[in-house]
C-alpha positions as MATLAB code, in Angstrom:
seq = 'XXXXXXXXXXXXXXXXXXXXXXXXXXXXXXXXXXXXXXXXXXXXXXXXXXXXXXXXXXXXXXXXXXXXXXXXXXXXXXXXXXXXXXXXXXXXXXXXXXXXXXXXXXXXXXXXXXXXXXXXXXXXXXXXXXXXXXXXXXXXXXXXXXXXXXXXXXXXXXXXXXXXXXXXXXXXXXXXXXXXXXXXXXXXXXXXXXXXXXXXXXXXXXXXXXXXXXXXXXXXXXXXXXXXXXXXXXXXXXXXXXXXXXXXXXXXXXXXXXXXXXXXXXXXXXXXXXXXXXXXXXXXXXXXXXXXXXXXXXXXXXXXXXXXXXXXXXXXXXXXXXXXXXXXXXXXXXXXXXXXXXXXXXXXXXXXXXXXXXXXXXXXXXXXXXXXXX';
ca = [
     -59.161  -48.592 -208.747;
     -56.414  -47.023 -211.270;
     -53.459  -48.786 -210.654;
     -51.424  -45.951 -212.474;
     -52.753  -43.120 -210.146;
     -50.611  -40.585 -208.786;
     -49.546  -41.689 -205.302;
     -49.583  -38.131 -204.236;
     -53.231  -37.392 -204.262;
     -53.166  -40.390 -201.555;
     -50.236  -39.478 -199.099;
     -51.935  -37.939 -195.947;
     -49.426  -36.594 -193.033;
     -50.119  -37.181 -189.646;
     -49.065  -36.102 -186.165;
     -48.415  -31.985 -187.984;
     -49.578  -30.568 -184.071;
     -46.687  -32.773 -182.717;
     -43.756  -31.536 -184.961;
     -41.989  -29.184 -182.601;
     -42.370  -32.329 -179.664;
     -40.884  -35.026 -181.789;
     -37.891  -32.293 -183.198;
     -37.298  -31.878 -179.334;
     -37.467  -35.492 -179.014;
     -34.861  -36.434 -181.800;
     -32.282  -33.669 -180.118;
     -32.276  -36.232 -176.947;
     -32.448  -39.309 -178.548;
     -29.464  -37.967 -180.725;
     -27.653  -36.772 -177.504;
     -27.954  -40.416 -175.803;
     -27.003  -42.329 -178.958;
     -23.653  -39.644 -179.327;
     -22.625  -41.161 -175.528;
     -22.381  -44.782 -177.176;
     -20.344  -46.544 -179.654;
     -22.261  -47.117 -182.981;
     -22.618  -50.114 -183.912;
     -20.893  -50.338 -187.094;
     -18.026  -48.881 -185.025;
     -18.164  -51.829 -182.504;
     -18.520  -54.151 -185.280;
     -19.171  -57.435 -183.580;
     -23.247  -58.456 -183.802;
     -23.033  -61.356 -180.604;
     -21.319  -58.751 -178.874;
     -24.050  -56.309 -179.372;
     -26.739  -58.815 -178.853;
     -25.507  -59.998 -175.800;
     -25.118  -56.382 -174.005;
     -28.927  -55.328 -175.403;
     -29.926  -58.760 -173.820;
     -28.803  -57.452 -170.353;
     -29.582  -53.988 -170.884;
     -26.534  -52.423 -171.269;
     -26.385  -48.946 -172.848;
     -29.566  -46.987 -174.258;
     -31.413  -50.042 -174.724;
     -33.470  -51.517 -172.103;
     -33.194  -55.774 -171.438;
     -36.515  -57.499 -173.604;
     -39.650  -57.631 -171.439;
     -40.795  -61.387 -171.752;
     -44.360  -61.854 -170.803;
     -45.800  -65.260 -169.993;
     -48.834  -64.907 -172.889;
     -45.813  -65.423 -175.205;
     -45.818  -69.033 -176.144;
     -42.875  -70.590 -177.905;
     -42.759  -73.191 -180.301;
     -41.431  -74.019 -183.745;
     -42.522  -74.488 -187.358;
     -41.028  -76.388 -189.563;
     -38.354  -74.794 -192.570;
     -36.251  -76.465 -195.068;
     -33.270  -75.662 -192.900;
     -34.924  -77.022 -190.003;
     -37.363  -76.271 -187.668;
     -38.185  -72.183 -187.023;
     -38.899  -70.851 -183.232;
     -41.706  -69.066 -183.355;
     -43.474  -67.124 -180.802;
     -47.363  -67.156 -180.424;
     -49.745  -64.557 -178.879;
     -53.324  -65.347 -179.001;
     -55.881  -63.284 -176.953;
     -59.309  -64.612 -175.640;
     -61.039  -63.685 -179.466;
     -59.024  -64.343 -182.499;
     -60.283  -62.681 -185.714;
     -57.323  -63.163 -187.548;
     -53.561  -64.053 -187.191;
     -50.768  -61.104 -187.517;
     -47.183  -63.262 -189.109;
     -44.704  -60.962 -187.723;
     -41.085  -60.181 -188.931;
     -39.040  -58.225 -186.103;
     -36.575  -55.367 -186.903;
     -32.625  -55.474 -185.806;
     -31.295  -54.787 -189.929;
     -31.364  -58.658 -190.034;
     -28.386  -58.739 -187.616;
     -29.932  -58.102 -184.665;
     -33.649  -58.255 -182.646;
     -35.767  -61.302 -182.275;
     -39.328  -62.842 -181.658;
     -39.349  -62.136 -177.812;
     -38.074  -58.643 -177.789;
     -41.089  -57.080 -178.325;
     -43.433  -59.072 -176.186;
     -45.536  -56.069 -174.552;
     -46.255  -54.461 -177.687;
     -47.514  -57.473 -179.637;
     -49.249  -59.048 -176.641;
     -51.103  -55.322 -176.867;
     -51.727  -55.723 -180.573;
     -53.392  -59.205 -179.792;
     -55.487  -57.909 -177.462;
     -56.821  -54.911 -179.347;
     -56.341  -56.253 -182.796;
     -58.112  -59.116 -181.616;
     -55.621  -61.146 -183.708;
     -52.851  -64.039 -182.902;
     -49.793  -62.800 -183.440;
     -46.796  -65.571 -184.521;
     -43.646  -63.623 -184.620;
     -40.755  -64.880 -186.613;
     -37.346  -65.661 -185.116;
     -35.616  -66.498 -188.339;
     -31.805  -66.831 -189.038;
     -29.581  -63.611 -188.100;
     -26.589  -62.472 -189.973;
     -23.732  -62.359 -190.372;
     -23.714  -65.882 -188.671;
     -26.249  -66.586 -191.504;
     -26.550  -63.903 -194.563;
     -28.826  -63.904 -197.362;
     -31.134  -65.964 -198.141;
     -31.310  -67.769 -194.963;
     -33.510  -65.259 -193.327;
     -35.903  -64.373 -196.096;
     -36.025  -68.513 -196.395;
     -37.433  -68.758 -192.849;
     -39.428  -66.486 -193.230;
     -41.021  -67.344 -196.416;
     -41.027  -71.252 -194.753;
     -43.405  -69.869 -191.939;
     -45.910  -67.949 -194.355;
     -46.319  -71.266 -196.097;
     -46.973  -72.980 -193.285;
     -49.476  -70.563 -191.989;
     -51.246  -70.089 -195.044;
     -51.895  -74.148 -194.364;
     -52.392  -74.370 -190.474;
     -53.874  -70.881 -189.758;
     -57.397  -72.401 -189.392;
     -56.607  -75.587 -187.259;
     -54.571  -73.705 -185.230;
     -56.074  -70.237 -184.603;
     -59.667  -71.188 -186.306;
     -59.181  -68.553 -188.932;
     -57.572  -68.422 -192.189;
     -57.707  -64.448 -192.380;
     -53.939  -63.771 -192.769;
     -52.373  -60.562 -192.072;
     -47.554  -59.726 -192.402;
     -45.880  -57.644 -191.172;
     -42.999  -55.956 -189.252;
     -40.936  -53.063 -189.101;
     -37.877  -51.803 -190.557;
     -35.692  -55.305 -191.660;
     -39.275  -56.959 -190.426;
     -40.838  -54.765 -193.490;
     -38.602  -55.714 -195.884;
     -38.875  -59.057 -195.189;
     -42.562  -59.223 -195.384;
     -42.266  -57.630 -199.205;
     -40.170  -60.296 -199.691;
     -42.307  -63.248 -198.489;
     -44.803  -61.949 -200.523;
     -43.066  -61.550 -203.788;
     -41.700  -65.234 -203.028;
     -45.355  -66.477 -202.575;
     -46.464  -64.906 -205.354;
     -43.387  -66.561 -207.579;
     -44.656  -69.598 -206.155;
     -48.094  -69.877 -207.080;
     -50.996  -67.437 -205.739;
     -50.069  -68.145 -202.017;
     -49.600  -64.269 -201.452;
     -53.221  -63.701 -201.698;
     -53.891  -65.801 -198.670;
     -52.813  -62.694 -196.771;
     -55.272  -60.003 -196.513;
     -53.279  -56.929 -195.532;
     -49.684  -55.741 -195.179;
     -48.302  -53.276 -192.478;
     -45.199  -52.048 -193.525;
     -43.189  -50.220 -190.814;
     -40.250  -47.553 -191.490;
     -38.908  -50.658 -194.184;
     -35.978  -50.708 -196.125;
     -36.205  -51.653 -199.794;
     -33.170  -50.684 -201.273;
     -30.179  -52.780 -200.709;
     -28.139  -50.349 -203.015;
     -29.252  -47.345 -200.687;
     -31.576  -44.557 -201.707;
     -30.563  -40.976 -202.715;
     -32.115  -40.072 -199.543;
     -30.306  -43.119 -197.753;
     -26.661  -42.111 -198.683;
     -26.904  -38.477 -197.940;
     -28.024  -38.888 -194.624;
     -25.074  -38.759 -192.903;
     -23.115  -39.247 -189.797;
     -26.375  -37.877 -187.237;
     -27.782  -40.841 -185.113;
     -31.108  -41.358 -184.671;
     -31.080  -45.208 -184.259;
     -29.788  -45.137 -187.558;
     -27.443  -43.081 -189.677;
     -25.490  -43.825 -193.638;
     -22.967  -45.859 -191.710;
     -25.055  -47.833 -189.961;
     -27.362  -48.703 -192.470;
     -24.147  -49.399 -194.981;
     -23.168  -51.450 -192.274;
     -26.491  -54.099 -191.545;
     -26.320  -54.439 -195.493;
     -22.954  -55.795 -195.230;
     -23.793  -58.324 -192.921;
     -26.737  -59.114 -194.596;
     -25.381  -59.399 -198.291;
     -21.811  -59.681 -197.687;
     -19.188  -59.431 -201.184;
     -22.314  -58.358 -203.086;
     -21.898  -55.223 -205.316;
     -24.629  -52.431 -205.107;
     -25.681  -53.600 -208.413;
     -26.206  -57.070 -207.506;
     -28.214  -55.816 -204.536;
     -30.591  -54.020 -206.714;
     -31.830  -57.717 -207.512;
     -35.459  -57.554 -207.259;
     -35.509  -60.650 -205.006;
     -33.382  -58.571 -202.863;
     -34.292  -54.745 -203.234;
     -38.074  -55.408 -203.617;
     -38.200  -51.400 -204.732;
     -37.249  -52.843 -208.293;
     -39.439  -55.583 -208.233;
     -42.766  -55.510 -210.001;
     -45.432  -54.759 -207.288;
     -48.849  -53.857 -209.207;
     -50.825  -57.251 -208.171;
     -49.544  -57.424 -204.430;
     -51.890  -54.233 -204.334;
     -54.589  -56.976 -205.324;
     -53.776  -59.465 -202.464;
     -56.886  -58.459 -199.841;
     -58.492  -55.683 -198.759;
     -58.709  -52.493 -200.033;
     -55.437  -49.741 -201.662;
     -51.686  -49.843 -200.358;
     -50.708  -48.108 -196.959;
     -47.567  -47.460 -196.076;
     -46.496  -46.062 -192.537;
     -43.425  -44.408 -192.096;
     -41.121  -40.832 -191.128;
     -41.122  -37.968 -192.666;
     -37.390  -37.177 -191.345;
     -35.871  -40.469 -191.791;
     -33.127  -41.423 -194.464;
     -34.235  -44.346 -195.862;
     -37.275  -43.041 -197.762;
     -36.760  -42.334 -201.402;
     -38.421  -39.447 -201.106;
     -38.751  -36.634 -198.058;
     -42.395  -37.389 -198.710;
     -42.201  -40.553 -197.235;
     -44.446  -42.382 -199.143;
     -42.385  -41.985 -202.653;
     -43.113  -45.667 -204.045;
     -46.558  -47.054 -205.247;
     -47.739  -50.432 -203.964;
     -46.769  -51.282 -201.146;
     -49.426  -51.428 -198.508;
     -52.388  -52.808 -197.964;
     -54.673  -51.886 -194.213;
     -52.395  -51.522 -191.510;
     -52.742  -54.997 -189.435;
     -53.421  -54.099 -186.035;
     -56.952  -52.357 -187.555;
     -58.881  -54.677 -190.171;
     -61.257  -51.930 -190.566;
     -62.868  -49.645 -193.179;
     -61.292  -46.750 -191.760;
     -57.724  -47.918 -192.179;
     -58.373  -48.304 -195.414;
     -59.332  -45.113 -196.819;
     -56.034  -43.847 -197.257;
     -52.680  -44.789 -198.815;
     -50.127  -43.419 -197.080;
     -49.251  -42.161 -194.255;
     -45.930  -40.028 -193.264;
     -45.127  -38.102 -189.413;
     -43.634  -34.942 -189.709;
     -39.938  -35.029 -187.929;
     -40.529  -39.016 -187.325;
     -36.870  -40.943 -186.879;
     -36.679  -44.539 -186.994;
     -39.244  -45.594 -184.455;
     -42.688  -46.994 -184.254;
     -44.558  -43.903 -184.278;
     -43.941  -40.072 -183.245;
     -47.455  -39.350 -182.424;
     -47.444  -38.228 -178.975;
     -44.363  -38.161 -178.399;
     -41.544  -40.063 -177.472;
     -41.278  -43.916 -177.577;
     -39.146  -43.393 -174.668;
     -40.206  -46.595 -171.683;
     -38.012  -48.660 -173.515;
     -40.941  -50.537 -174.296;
     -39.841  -53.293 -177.387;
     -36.265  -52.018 -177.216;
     -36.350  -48.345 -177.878;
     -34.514  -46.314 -175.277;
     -35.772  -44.740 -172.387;
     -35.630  -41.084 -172.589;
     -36.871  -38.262 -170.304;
     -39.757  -36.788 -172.214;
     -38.917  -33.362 -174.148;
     -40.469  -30.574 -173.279;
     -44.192  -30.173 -175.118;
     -45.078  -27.241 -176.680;
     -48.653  -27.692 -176.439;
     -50.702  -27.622 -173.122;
     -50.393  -30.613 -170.700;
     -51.001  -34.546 -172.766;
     -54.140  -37.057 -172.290;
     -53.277  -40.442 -171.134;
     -54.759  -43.230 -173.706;
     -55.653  -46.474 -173.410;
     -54.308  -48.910 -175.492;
     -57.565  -48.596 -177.695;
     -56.132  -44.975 -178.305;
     -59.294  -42.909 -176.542;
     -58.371  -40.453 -174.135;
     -58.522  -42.058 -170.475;
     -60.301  -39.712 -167.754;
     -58.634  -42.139 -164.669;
     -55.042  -41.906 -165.925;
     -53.144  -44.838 -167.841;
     -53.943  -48.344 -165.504;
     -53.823  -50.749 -168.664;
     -52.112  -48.246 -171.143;
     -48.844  -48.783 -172.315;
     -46.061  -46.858 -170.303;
     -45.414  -43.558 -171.313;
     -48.129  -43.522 -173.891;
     -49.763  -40.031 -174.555;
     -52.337  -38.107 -176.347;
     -51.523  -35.033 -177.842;
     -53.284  -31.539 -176.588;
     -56.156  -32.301 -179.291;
     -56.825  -35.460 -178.404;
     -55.237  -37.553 -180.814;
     -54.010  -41.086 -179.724;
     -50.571  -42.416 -179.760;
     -50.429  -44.892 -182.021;
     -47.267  -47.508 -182.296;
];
């Protein structure tokens, strides 16, 4: 493959039927959000935590399912909770780096949509619960994380019985997986025991992007403010240009070879709509991805990018809302569809004939069939 290729002739846009849906969609999600304080406005993280912990506001309490195992790995600042998901066949293990702007979020908030990635993934999932600012700014997360790759990269196959290696998260998760891997790769070659990448609405740019700082005051999960705000906690009395440090921002780091690390060209999955791409095409930076990890397939790999039409910050706008509160996203009354009435999918993503009984809640197909995917 050409390495210098234009990344344009590999962007493909998904979800273009569901536009008008997920534009109705973002008018309620904004409407709930106006109700509540932001957060940069209520300024005080363990206060935050604590009233997402019981449910209070938008934001339903964390699901916590009994397949979720906990346990710890050991870091240089001590020893890293970690929590395990490993369904009946494991073909690989998924290291997972939760979202929250590294202030917020952690390894059991997400519970029923990584126990469903196990299952149809067929992959153990170890999810991350590493050190939160402001109580602990940079590097203290990216250390934990980083200390848990290693440690995978050793145990996977006693542990799992596989050393096929797959990181991840979304949104702070993202950026800290680019980050592990740049630190494994300064390291030695460890980066190359993982085999794929999925890279989730991330933030690389600690300075902000163009797109980033004109954004504004709107809501949807996240707005300028907000954003401004989780980098100050994260990288507190640094300047922007001391946050464009490629160990920091890893969209000024040199990426070409983490292209190289498995399986087949870069993917990238984000929002078309949201403000921190550096680009409105959403895909605006070479390199980044490699198959998405919750499909180790050829077909994942075909294509490099991949942007949704109107998407916000949220897992996916294909089909519609994220609205169950399902891993922490609000629970909304579904907008109106323009399109004749959805399909109910299982969590494989085919169209169900006997309704949803072991789909996620609230999961849809659009009118032509296409599966929710999140």
């Amino acid at each position: 493959m050409n390495d210098n290729r234009g990344m344009n002739d590999a962007i493909i846009t998904t979800g273009q039927d569901l536009a008008a849906e997920t534009r109705a969609f973002n008018e309620l999600l904004a409407g709930v959000l106006a109700k509540e304080p932001q957060i940069h406005e209520v300024d005080d993280p363990p206060a935050t935590r604590a009233a997402r912990e019981r449910g209070a506001g938008p934001f339903p309490a964390p699901v916590r399912l009994p397949e979720g195992i906990n346990a710890n790995v050991p870091g240089r600042a001590g020893p890293i909770p970690v929590r395990v998901f490993t369904p009946p066949q494991v073909d690989g293990v998924y290291l997972h780096l939760h979202g929250g702007g590294w202030t917020l979020g952690s390894a059991d908030a997400q519970d029923p949509l990584l126990w469903a990635l196990a299952r149809a993934a067929r992959l153990a999932v170890v999810s991350v619960d590493y050190r939160l600012a402001p109580e602990h700014p940079y590097p203290a997360g990216p250390d934990d994380c980083e200390d848990a790759a290693r440690w995978l990269t050793g145990h996977a196959a006693a542990e799992f019985g596989t050393d096929r290696l797959t990181i991840g998260g979304e949104s702070a998760g993202a950026h800290l997986a680019v980050l592990t891997l740049l630190r494994l790769r300064a390291r030695g070659a460890l980066q190359r025991a993982f085999r794929a990448a999925h890279l989730a609405f991330g933030a690389y740019d600690a300075s902000l992007t163009p797109s980033a700082r004109l954004w504004g005051e709107r809501n949807l999960v996240l707005s300028t403010p907000v954003m401004t705000w989780f980098w100050d906690q994260f990288l507190p009395g640094l300047d922007p240009e001391q946050r464009r440090d490629p160990g920091i921002s890893p969209l000024y780091a040199d990426l070409r070879d983490l292209r190289r690390t498995g399986t087949g060209p870069p993917r990238r999955l984000s929002g078309r709509r949201r403000g921190l791409n550096g680009s409105r095409r959403g895909a605006a930076q070479p390199g980044w991805i490699t198959p998405r990890a919750h499909r180790l397939r050829k077909a994942d790999v075909a294509k490099s990018g991949a942007g949704e039409p109107e998407c916000d910050h949220r897992p996916s706008c294909r089909a519609g809302p994220v609205g169950d509160g399902v891993g922490g996203w609000p629970s909304l009354p579904d907008p109106p569809s323009p399109s004749s009435s959805p399909v109910c999918c299982t969590p494989s993503g085919t169209p169900s004939p006997r309704g949803c009984p072991t789909a996620r809640p609230g999961s849809r197909c659009s009118a032509s069939g296409r599966p929710w995917s999140g």
